[in-house]
Residue, then its C-alpha position, 0 to 999 in steps of 0.5 A: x463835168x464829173x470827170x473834172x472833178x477827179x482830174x482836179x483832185x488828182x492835180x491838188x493832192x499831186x501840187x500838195x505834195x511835200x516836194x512842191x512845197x520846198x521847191x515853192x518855198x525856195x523859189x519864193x525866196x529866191x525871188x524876195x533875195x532878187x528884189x532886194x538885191x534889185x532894190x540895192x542896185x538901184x540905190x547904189x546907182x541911180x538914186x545918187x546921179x538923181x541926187x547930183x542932177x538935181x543939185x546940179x540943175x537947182x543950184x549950179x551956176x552956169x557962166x556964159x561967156x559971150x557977147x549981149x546978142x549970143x547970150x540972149x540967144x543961148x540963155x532963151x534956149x536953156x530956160x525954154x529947156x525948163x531945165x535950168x532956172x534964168x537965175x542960174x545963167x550969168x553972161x560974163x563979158x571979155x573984160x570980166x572973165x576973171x568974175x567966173x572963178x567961181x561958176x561950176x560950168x562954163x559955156x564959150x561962144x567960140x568965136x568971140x573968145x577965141x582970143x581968151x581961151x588960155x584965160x579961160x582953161x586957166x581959171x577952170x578948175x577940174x570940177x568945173x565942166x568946159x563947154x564949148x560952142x562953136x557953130x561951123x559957119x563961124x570958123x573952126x577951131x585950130x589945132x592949138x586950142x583943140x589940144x589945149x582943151x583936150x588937155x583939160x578935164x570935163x572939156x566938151x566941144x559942141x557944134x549944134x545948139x541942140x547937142x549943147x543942152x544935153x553937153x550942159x545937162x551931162x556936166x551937171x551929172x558928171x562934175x561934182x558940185x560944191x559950195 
């Protein structure tokens, strides 16, 4: 015990000397520059895709081209997602396509508009996110539509359901939404 107290001593007036305490100070603010600069880092980055995913996922309209059944289907899986609101999905129907002009993500179900999709790709604007669905057990796309869609931008061709909410979620963050 009373060799404790000397060594304690010893270690203050040695952590006290004028050396310490520039090299504390310079490293405190060092450390403040660092949080700062962290803190404008993540405003610069993350807060404006938070921003747009919420915009994308409160007011964004999603069309969904396919037949009663399908829609029912695809519509129960994004709302049971608790992502986007049942008032934000719209079936359009194959002799409607042109009520989609103004709907920012457009969701087809392959293999019952696979007729239309020049219609489709044609009224898509560039800030509008294609998605395509088409399971595999429904027939391939050929090789004609896969480069008609690829020649578009914000263009996704998805084969599983459980890709198509994370396609759909992705758009809302990538595309750009305006009124």
């Amino acid at each position: 015990m009373k060799y404790i107290q000397p060594i304690m001593n010893f270690l203050i007036n040695f952590f006290d000397s004028s050396f310490f305490i520039v090299v504390g100070g310079i490293s405190v603010i060092i450390m403040i520059g660092t949080f700062l600069y962290s803190v404008y880092l993540i405003m610069q980055g993350i807060i404006p895709v938070w921003y747009r995913l919420g915009k994308g996922l409160a007011r964004r309209n999603i069309a969904i081209f396919a037949e009663v059944e399908e829609f029912n289907s695809l519509k129960d899986m994004l709302v049971d997602s608790k992502l986007f609101k049942p008032k934000n999905i719209h079936q359009i129907q194959i002799n409607n396509i042109k009520k989609a002009d103004n709907y920012t993500v457009f969701l087809v179900h392959w293999s019952k508009y696979k007729n239309n999709i020049n219609d489709i790709v044609t009224m898509k604007k560039d800030s509008t996110a294609l998605v395509i669905y088409s399971p595999q057990n429904e027939g391939m796309i050929d090789s004609e539509s896969l480069n008609l869609i690829n020649s578009h931008r914000n263009s996704i061709i998805v084969n599983f359901r459980g890709r198509l909410i994370n396609d759909i979620f992705v758009s809302l963050i990538t595309t750009v939404y305006s009124k």
